[in-house]
N, C-alpha and C positions, 0 to 999 in steps of 0.2 A: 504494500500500500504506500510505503515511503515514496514511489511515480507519481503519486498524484498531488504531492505537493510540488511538482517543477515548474511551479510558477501559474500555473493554473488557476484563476478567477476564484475565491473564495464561495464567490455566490453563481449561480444559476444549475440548469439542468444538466447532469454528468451520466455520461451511459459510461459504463467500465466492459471490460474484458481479461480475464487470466488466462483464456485460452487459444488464443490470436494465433494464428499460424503465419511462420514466413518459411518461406523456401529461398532457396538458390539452386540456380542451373549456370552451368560453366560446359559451353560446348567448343570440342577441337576435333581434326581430325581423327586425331589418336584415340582420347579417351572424351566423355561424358560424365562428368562430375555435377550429383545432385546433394541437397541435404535441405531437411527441413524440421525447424524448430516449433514444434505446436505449445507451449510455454509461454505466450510473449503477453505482455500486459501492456493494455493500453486504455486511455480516457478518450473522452472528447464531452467537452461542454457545448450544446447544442444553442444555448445565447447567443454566444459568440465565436463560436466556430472553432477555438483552441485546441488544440490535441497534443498526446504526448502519447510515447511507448517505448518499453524499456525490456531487455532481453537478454539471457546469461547466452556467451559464444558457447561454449560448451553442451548447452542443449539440441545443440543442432544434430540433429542420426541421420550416419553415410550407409550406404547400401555395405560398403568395405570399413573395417574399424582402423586399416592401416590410414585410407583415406583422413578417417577422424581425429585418427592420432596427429596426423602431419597435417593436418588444419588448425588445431589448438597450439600445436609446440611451435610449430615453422612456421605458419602467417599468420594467424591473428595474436597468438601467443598471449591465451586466455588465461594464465596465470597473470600475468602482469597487466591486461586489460580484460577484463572480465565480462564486461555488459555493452552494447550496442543502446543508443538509444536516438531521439526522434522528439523533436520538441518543437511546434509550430500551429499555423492553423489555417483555417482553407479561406481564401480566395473568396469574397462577394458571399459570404453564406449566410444564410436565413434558412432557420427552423421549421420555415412556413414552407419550404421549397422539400421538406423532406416528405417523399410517398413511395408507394409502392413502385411507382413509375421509376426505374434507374434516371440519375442525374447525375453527368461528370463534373469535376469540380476541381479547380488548379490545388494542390495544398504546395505551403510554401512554407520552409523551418530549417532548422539545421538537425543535422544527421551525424551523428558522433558515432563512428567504428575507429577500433586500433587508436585511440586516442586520438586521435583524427576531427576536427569538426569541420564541417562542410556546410554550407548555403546549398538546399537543393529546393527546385520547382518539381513538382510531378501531379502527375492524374491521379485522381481516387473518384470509383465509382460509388456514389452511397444508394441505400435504398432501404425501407421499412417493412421488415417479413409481415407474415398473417401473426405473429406473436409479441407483435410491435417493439423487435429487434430492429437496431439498425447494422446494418452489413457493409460495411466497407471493404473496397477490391482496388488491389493498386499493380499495376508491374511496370519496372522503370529497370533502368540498369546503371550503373555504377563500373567506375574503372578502378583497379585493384593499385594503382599509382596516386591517385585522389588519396587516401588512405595510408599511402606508405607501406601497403604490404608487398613485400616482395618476393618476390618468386626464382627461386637458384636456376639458375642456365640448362642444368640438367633436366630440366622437366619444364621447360618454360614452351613445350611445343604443346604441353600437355593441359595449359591450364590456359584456360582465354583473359586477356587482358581483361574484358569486361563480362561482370558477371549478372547475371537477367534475377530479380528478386522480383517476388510474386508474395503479394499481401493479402493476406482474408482475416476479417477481424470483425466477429459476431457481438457485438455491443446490448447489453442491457443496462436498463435505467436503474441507478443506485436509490437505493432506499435512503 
């Protein structure tokens, strides 16, 4: 719960989630590298549009555990930078615009990997289930150089500069 004080509006309507999924996909011709974190917490205050989400690197599960290993030691090096996180808020939003109906929406915040902080613009689709969830869906991609993670010579055919993150984030309204 300690995410949801990153600055986030004291007052209005907050849907939360603990169970957000992100993925990554990294395609070359060699190999295809996925993994996906279902763990990720995030808010959003529906006043004002704010949002935030916060994600331990190490929850992320490879198809290969050598994969996994050598994703935590050698680039993100999840001992010494532990969490990913996301702090920003969308673009022209009104609460009144949210329905069942999908509506895309610029969000725009800074994005902290590998101690890393970055100004990023991206898409998010919102939408309002029949359980009056809100759903949030985003894929953007990111370059692994943005971040300073680097990738040794030896396997540098194997691993794509840029990696495609795919966001799904089933929001309910906090009591």
């Amino acid at each position: 719960m300690a995410f949801i004080g990153l600055g986030l509006s004291v007052f209005g309507q907050k849907f939360l989630t603990r169970t957000g999924t992100i993925q990554f996909f990294s395609e070359t011709d060699i190999e295809n590298i996925e993994a996906i974190n279902n763990q990720v917490s995030s808010v959003i205050n529906i006043d004002n549009g704010e949002m935030a989400f916060t994600l331990l690197l190490k929850a992320f599960a490879f198809e290969k555990a050598l994969m996994q290993e050598h994703f935590n030691e050698k680039y993100v090096e999840s001992e010494k930078f532990p969490k990913s996180s996301f702090k920003g808020s969308i673009v022209d939003f009104s609460s009144s615009d949210l329905s069942k109906t999908p509506k895309e929406y610029s969000v725009k915040g800074d994005l902290t990997i590998h101690g890393i902080t970055k100004k990023i613009e991206v898409k998010m689709t919102l939408i309002v289930n029949s359980e009056n969830q809100i759903i949030g869906t985003s894929i953007f991609t990111i370059k692994l150089e943005d971040y300073d993670i680097k990738v040794p010579s030896a396997v540098r055919s194997q691993i794509s500069e840029t990696i495609e993150i795919n966001v799904k984030l089933d929001y309910e309204k906090m009591d």
